[in-house]
N, C-alpha and C positions, 0 to 999 in steps of 0.2 A: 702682223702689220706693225711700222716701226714709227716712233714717235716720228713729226717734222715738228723743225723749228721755223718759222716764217720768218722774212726781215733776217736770216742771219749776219749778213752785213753790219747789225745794228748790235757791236758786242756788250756796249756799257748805256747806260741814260734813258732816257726818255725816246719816241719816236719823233719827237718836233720838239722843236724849242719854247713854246708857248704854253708846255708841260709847266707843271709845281713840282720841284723836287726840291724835299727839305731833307736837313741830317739828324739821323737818332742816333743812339748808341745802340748797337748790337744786346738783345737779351741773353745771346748763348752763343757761341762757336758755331761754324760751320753753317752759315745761313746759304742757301743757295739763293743767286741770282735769278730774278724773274719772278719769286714767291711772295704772297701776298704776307703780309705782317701787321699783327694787331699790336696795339700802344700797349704800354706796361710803365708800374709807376718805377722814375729814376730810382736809381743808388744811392746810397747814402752818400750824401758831400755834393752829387750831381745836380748839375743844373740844363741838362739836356735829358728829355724824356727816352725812355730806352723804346725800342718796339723788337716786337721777334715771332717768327712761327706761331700759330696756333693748331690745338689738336680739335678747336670744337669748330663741328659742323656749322656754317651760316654763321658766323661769330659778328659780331655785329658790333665789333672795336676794333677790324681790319679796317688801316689807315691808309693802307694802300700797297704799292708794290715794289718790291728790293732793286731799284735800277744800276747801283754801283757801289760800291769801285767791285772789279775782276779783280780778287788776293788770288784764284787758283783755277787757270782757264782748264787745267783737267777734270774740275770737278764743279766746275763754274760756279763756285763759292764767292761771296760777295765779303764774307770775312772770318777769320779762321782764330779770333779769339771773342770772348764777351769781351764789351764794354769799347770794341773800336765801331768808330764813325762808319755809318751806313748813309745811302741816299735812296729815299723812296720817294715814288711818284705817288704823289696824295692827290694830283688832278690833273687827268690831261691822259693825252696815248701814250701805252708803253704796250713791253711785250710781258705775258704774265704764264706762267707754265700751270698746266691744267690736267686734270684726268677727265680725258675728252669719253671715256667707255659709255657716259648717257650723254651719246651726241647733241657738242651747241653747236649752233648756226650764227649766224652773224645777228647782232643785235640780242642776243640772250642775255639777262642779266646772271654775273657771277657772282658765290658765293664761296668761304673758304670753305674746306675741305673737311673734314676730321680726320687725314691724313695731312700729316707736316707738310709745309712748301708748296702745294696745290690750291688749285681756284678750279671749283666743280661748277656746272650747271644747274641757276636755283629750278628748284623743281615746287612750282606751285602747291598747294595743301588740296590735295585730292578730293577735297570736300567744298571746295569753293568754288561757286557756281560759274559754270562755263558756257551754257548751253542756251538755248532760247525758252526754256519751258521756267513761266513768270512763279508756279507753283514751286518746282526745286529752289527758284531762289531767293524767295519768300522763307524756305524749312532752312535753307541752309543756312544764309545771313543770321534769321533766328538763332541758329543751333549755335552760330558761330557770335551771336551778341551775349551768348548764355555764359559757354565753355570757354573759346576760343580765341579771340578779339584778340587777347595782350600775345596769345602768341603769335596767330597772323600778322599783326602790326609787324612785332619782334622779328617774322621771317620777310615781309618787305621790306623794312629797314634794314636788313643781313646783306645785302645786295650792294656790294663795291665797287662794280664794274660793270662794261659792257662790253661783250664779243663784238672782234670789229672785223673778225675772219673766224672761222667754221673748226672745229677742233675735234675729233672723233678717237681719238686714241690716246691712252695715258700716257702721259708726260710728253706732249704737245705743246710749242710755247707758240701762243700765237698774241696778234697786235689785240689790246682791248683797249676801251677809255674807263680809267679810275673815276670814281664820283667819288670817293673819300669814306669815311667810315659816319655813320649815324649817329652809332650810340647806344645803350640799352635804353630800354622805353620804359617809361614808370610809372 
């Protein structure tokens, strides 16, 4: 099965004008277009904060997602050296490329990847109570005020976006809405 792009039409920016796109400076070379990018602190002498790729799962300092400029429509690079001006959508639709292989549906929240340039489907903590039975979630809340607390916050906070179309297959770009990055929780 072959990725789809949705909205191709829509080669650079945001999906609507009432988007937030602000400009960083590229953390590294070669950022692909549509990738979600976490902040990083400026350069020496800078005064525009960088953002770039991340490797960590659920990152939860993705600011949002690479809408432009097109430096290399064969490889739909948004820029091909550090430290040039990028524009990311930090609020609002845009289209964001995804490893759809744990099928989202529309309205699922996204999460970055631990593979560069992706927005995966967050996948809830298998331990937290889903169900109607008042006893599991009595044990598990406990289990989870005991052990787990800072990091379930930490993984609903990781949550950048929202599917705004159905994405099943890696590398998938389909339309999401950005909610911006969180933060780490302390």
């Amino acid at each position: 099965m072959s990725a789809t792009h949705y909205l191709s039409h829509i080669t650079t920016g945001p999906i609507t004008d009432d988007a937030i796109v602000e400009t960083f400076l590229a953390e590294e070379a070669s950022i692909k277009l549509w990738s979600p990018v976490a902040l990083v602190a400026a350069g020496s002498g800078e005064h525009i904060a960088r953002a770039g790729p991340t490797a960590n799962a659920a990152d939860p300092k993705v600011i949002g997602v690479v809408v432009g400029p097109l430096k290399d429509a064969e490889n739909l690079l948004a820029c091909t050296a550090a430290g040039q001006a990028i524009q990311v959508c930090t609020r609002g639709p845009c289209k964001v490329r995804v490893d759809g292989t744990d099928a989202i549906d529309i309205g699922d929240a996204l999460v970055s990847y631990a593979g560069d340039y992706y927005a995966k489907l967050m996948v809830a903590d298998p331990n937290f109570p889903t169900g109607g039975d008042t006893t599991y979630y009595t044990a598990t809340i406990e289990a989870a005020m005991e052990n787990d607390l800072v990091l379930m916050i930490a993984q609903m906070q990781a949550g950048f976006a929202i599917a705004l179309y159905a994405g099943t297959v890696d590398g998938d770009i389909i339309p999401c809405f950005v909610t911006g990055a969180k933060g780490t929780p302390t």
